[in-house]
N, CA, C and O atoms as CSV, one atom per row, in Angstrom:
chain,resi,resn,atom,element,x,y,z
A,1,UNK,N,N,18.157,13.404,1.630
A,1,UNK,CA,C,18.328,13.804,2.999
A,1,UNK,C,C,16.991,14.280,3.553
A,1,UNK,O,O,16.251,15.099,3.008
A,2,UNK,N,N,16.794,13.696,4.636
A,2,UNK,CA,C,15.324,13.922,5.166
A,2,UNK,C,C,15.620,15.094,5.996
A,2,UNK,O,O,16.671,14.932,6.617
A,3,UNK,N,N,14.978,16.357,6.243
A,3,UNK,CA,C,14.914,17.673,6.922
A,3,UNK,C,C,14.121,17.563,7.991
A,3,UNK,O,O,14.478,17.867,9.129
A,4,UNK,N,N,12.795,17.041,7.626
A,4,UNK,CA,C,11.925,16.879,8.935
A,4,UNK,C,C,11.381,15.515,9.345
A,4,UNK,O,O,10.196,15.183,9.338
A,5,UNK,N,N,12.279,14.883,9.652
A,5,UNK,CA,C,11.353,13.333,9.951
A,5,UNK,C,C,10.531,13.271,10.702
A,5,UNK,O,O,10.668,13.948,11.720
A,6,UNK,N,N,9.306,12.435,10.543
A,6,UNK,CA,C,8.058,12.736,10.868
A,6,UNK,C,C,7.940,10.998,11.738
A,6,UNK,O,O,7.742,9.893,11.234
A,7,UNK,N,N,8.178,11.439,13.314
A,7,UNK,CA,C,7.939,10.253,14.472
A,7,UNK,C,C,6.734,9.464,14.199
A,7,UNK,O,O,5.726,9.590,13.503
A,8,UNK,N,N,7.150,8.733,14.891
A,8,UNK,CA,C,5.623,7.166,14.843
A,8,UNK,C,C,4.811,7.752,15.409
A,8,UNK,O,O,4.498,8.408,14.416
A,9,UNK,N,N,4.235,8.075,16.068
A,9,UNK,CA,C,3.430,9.057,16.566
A,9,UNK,C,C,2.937,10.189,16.021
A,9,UNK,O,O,1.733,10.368,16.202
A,10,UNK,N,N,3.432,10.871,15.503
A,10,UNK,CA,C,2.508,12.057,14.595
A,10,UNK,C,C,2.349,11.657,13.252
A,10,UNK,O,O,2.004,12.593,12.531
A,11,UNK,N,N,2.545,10.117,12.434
A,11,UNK,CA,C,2.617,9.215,11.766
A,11,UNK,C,C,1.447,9.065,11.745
A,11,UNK,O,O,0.670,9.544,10.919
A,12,UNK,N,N,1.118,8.172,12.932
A,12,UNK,CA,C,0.188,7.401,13.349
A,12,UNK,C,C,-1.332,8.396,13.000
A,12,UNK,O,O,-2.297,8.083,12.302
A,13,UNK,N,N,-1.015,9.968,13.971
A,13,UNK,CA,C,-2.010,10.393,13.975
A,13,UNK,C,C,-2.435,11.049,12.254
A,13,UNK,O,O,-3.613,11.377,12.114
A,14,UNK,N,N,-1.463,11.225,10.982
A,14,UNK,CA,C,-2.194,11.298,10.003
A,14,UNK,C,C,-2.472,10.416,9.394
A,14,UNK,O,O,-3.221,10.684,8.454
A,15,UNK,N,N,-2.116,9.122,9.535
A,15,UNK,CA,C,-2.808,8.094,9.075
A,15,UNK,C,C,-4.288,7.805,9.737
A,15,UNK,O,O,-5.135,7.424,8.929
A,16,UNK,N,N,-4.563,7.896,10.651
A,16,UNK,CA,C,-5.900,7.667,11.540
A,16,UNK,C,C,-6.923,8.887,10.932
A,16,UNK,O,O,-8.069,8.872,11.380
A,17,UNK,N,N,-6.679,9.633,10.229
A,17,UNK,CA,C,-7.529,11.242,9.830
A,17,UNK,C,C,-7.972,10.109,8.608
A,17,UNK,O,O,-9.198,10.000,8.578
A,18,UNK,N,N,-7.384,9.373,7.750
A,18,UNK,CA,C,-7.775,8.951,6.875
A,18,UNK,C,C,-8.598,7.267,6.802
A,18,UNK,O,O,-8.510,6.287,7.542
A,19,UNK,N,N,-9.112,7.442,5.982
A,19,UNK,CA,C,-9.981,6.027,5.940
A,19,UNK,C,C,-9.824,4.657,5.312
A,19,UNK,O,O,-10.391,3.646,5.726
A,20,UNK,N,N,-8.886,4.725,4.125
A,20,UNK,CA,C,-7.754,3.870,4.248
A,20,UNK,C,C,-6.887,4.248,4.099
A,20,UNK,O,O,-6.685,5.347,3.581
A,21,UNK,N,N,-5.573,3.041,4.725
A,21,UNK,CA,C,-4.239,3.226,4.884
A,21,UNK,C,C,-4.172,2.081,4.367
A,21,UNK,O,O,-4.910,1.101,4.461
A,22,UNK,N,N,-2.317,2.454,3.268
A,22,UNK,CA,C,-1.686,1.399,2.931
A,22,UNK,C,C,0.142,1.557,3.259
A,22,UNK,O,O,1.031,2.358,3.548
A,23,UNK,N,N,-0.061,0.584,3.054
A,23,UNK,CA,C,1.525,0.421,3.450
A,23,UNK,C,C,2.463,-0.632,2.772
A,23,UNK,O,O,2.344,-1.849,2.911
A,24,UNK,N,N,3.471,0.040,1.971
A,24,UNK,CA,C,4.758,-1.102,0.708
A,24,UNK,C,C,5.741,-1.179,1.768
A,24,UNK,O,O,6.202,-0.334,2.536
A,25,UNK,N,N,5.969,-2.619,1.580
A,25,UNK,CA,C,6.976,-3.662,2.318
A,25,UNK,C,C,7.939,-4.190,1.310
A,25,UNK,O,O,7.866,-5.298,0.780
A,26,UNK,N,N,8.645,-3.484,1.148
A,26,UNK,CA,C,9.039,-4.244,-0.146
A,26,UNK,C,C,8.337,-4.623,-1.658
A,26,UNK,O,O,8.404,-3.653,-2.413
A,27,UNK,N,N,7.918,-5.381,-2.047
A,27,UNK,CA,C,7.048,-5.642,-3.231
A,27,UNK,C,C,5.737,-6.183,-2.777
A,27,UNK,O,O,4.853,-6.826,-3.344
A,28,UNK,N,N,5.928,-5.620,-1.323
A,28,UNK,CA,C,4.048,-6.499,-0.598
A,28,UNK,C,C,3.555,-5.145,0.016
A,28,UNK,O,O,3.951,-4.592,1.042
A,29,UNK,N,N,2.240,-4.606,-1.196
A,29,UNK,CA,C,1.185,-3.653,-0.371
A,29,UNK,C,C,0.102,-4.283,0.078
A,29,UNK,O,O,-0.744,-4.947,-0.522
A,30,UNK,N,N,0.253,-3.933,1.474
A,30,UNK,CA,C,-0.592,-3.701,2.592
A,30,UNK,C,C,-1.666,-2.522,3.269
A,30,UNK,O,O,-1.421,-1.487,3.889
A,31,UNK,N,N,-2.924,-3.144,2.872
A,31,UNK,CA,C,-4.517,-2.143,3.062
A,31,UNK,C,C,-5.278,-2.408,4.412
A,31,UNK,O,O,-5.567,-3.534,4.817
A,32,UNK,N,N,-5.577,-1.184,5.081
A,32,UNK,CA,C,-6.439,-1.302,5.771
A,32,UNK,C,C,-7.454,-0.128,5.233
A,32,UNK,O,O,-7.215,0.972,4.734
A,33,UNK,N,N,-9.033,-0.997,5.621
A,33,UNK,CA,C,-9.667,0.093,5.782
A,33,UNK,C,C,-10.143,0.478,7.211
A,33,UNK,O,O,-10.737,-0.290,7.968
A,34,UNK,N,N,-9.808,1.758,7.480
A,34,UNK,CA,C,-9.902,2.179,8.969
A,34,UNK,C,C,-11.398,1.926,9.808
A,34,UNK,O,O,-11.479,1.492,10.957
A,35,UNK,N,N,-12.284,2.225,9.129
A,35,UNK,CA,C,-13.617,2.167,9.881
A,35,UNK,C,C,-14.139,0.299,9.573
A,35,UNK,O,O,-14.540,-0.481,10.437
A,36,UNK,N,N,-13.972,0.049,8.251
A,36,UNK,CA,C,-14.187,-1.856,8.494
A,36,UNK,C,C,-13.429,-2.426,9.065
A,36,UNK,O,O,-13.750,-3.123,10.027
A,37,UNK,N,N,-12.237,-2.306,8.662
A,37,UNK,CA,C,-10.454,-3.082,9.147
A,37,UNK,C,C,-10.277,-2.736,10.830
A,37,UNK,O,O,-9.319,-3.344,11.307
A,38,UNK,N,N,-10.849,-2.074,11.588
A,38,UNK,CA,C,-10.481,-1.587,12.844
A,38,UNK,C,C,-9.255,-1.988,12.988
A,38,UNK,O,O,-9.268,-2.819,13.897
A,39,UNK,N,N,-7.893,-1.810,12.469
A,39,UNK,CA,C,-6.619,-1.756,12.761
A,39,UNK,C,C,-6.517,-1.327,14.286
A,39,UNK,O,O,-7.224,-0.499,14.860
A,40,UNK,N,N,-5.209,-2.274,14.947
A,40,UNK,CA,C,-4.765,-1.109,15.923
A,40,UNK,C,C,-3.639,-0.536,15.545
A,40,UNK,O,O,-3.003,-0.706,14.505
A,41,UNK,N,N,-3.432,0.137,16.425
A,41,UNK,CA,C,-2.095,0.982,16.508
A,41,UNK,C,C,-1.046,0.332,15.751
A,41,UNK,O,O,-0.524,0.571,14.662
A,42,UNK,N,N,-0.882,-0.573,16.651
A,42,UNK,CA,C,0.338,-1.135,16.150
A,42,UNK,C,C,0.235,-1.827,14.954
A,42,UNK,O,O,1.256,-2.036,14.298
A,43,UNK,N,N,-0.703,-2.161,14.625
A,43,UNK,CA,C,-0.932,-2.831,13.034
A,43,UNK,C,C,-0.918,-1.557,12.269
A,43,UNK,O,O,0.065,-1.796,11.567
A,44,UNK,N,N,-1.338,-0.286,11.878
A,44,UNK,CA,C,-1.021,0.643,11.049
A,44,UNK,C,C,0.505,0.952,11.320
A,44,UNK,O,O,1.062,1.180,10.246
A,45,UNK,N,N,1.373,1.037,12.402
A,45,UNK,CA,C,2.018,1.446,12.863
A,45,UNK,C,C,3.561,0.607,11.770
A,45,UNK,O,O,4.551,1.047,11.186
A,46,UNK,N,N,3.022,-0.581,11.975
A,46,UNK,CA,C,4.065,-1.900,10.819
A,46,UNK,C,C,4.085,-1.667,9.626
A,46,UNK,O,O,5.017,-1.994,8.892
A,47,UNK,N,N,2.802,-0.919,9.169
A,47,UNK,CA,C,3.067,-0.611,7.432
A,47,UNK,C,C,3.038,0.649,7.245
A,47,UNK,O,O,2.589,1.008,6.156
A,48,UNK,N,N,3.334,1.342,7.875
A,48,UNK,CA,C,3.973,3.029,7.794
A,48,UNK,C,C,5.166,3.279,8.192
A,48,UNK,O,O,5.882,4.148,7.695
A,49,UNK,N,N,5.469,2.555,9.099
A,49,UNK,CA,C,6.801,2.927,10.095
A,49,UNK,C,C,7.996,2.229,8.793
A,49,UNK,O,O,7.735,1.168,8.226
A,50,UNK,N,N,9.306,3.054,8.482
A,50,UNK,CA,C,10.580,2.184,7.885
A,50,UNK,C,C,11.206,1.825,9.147
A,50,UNK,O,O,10.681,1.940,10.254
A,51,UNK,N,N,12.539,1.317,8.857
A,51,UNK,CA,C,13.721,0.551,9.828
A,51,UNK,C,C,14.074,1.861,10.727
A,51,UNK,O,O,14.503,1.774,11.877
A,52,UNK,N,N,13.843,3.044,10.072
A,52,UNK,CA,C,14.435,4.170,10.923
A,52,UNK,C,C,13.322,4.284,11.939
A,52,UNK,O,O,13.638,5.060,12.841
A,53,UNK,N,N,12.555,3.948,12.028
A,53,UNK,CA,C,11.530,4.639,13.109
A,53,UNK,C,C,10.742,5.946,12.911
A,53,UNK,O,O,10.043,6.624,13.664
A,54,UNK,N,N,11.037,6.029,11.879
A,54,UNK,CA,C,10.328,7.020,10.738
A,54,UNK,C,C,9.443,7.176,9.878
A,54,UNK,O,O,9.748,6.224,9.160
A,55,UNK,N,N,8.574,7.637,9.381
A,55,UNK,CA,C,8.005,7.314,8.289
A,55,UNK,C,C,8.163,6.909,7.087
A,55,UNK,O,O,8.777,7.710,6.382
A,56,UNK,N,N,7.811,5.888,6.556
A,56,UNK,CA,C,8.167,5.100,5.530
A,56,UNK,C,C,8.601,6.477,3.771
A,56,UNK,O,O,8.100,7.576,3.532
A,57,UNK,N,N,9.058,6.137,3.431
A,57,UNK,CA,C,9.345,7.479,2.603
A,57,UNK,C,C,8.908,6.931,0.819
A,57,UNK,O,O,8.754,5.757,0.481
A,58,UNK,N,N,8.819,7.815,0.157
A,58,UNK,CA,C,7.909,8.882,0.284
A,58,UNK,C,C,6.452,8.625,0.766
A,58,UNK,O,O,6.030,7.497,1.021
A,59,UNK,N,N,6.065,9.229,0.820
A,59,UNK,CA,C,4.837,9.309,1.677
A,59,UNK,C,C,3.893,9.845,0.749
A,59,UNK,O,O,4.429,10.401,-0.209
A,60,UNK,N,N,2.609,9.841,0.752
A,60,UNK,CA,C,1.439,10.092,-0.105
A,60,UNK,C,C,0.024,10.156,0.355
A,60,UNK,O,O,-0.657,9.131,0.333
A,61,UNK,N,N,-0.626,11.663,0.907
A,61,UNK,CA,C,-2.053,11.879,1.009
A,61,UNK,C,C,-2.669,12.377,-0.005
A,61,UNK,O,O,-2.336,13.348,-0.685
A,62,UNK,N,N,-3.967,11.413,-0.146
A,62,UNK,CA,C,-4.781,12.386,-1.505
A,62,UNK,C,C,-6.383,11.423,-0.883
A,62,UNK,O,O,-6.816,10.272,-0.821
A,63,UNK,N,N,-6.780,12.843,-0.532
A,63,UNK,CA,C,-8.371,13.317,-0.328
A,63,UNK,C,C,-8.551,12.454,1.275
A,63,UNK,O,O,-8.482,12.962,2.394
A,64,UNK,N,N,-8.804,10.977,0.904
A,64,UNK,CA,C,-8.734,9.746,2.429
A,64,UNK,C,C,-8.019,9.211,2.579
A,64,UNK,O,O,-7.765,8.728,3.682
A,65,UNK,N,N,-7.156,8.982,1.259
A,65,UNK,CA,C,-6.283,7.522,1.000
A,65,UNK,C,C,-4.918,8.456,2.121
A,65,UNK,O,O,-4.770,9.675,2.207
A,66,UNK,N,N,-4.081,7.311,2.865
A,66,UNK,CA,C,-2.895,7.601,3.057
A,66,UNK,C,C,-1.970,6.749,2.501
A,66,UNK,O,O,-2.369,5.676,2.047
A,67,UNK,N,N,-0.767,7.046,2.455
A,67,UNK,CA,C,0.163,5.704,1.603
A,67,UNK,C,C,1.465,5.990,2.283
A,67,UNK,O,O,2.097,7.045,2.218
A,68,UNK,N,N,1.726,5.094,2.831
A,68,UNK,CA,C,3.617,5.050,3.471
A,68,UNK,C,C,4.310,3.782,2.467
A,68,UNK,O,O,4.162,2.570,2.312
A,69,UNK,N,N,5.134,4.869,1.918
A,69,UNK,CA,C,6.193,3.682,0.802
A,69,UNK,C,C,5.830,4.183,-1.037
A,69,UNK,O,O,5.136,5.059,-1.553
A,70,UNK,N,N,6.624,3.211,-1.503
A,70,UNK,CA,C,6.025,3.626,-3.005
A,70,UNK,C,C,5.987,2.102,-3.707
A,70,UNK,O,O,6.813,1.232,-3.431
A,71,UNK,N,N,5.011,1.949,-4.553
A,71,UNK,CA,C,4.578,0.882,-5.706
A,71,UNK,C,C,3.935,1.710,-6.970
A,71,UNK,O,O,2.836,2.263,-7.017
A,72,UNK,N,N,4.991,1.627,-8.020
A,72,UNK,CA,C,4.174,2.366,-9.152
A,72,UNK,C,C,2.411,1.692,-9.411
A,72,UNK,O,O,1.798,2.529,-10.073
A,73,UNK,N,N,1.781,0.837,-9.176
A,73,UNK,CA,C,0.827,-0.002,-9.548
A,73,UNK,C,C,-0.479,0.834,-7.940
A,73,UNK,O,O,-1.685,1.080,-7.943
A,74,UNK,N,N,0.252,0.944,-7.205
A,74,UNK,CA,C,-0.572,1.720,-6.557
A,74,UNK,C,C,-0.757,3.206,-6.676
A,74,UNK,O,O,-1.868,3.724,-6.794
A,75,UNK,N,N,0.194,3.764,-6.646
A,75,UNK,CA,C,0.131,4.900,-6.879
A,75,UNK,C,C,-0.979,5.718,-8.343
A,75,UNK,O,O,-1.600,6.781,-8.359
A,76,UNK,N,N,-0.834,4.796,-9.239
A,76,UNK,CA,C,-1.234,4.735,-10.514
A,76,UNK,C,C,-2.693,4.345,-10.126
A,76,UNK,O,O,-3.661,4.905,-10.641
A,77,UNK,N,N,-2.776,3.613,-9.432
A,77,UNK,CA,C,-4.368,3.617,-9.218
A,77,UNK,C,C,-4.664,5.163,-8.489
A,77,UNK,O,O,-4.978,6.207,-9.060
A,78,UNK,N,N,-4.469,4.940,-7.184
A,78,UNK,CA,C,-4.604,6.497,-6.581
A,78,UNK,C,C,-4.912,7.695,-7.167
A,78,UNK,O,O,-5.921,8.384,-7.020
A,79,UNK,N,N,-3.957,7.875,-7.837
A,79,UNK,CA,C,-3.685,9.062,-8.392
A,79,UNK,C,C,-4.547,9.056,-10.383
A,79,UNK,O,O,-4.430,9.969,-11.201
A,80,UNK,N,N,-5.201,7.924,-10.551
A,80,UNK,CA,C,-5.857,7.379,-11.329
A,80,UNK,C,C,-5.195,7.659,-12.805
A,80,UNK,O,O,-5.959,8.215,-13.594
A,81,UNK,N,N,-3.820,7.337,-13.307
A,81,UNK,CA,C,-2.791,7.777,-14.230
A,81,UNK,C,C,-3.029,6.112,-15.009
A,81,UNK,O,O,-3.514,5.052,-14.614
A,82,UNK,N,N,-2.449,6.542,-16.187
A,82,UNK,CA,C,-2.519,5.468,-16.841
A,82,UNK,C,C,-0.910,5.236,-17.267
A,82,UNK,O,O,-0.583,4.254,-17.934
């Protein structure tokens, strides 16, 4: 049960603090890097956002990286676990 769902819009704006963003679609992760990738809006907006209009769940900041969704194979990099 989600307590505080977090809108496309204040979404948007902690993904943009960071320098890349990724985003799991199912079994397809999706990278931007913010300052090469010049994403717009709406392109970060497709791989963060779920069906609810919400933020993709769980969610994951560490240091630049942002992450909407989960893939053990990413995360494991990230978080640099073996």
């Amino acid at each position: 049960m989600r307590k505080n769902p977090i809108s496309a819009r204040d979404a948007l704006k902690l993904a943009k603090k960071s320098s890349k963003v990724f985003g799991v679609m199912g079994k397809k992760v999706i990278s931007y890097d913010i300052k090469k990738d010049t994403p717009t809006d709406e392109e970060i907006l497709k791989i963060i956002i779920g069906r609810s209009g919400t933020l993709r769940a769980p969610c994951l900041q560490v240091n630049d990286i942002f992450v909407g969704g989960f893939d053990v194979v990413l995360y494991k990099n990230i978080l640099k676990l073996k």
